[in-house]
C-alpha positions in Angstrom: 34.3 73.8 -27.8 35.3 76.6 -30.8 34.5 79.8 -29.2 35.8 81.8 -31.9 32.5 82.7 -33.9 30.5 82.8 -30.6 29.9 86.0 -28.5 29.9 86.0 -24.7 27.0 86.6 -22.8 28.8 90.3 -21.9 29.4 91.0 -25.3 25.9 90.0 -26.6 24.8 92.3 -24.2 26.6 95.3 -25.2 26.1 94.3 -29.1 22.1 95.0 -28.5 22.8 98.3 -26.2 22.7 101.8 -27.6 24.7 103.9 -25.5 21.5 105.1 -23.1 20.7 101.4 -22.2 21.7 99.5 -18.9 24.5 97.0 -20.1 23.5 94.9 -16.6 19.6 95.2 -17.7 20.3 93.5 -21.0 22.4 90.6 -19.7 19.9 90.1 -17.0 17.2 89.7 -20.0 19.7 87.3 -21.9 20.4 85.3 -19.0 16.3 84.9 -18.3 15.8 83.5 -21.8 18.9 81.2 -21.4 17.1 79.8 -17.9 13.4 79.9 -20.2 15.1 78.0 -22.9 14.1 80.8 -25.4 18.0 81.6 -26.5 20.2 78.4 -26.6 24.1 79.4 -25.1 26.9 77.2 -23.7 26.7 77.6 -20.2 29.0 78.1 -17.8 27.5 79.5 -14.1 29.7 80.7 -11.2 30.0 79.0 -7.6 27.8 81.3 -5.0 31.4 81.9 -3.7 33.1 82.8 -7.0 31.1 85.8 -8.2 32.4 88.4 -9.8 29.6 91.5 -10.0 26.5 91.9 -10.8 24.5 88.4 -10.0 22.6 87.0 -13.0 19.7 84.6 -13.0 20.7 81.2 -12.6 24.5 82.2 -11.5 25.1 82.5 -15.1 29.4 83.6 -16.1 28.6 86.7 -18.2 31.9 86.3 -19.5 32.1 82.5 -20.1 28.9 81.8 -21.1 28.9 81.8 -25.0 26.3 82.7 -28.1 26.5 81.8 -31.6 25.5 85.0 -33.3 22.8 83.3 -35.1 21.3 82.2 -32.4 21.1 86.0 -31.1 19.5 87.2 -34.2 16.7 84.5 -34.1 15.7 84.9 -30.6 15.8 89.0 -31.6 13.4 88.4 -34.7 11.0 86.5 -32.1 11.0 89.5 -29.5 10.0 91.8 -32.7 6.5 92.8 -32.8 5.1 91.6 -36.2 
């Protein structure tokens, strides 16, 4: 898999954060789209006994889990009111 063009979970996360917002919040709200099938991603999710902080849903890796940046910007544009 080429991860170079993709984003991690983490870094999607602090992409769509302004400096007030919750870093942990937002990746919880990625990773709930991932499990809904509303944002597609490579997955990668930790062993219970692997974690490393904050649990997301699913046991989603915040930091191996990967977005293609179009992908991002599409499931943004849906959340938009119209």
């Amino acid at each position: 898999m080429n991860v170079t063009n993709q984003l991690s979970l983490h870094d999607a996360a602090k992409s769509l954060s302004s400096a007030a917002d919750d870093i942990h919040a937002i990746e919880v709200e990625l990773a709930h789209a991932i499990e809904h099938g509303d944002l597609h991603a490579n997955v990668k999710r930790w062993a219970t006994e692997q974690w490393e902080g904050n649990q997301l849903p699913g046991n989603i890796n915040r930091l191996e889990t990967f977005i293609d940046p179009a992908e991002l910007a599409a499931w943004q544009a849906r959340r938009l009111p119209a």
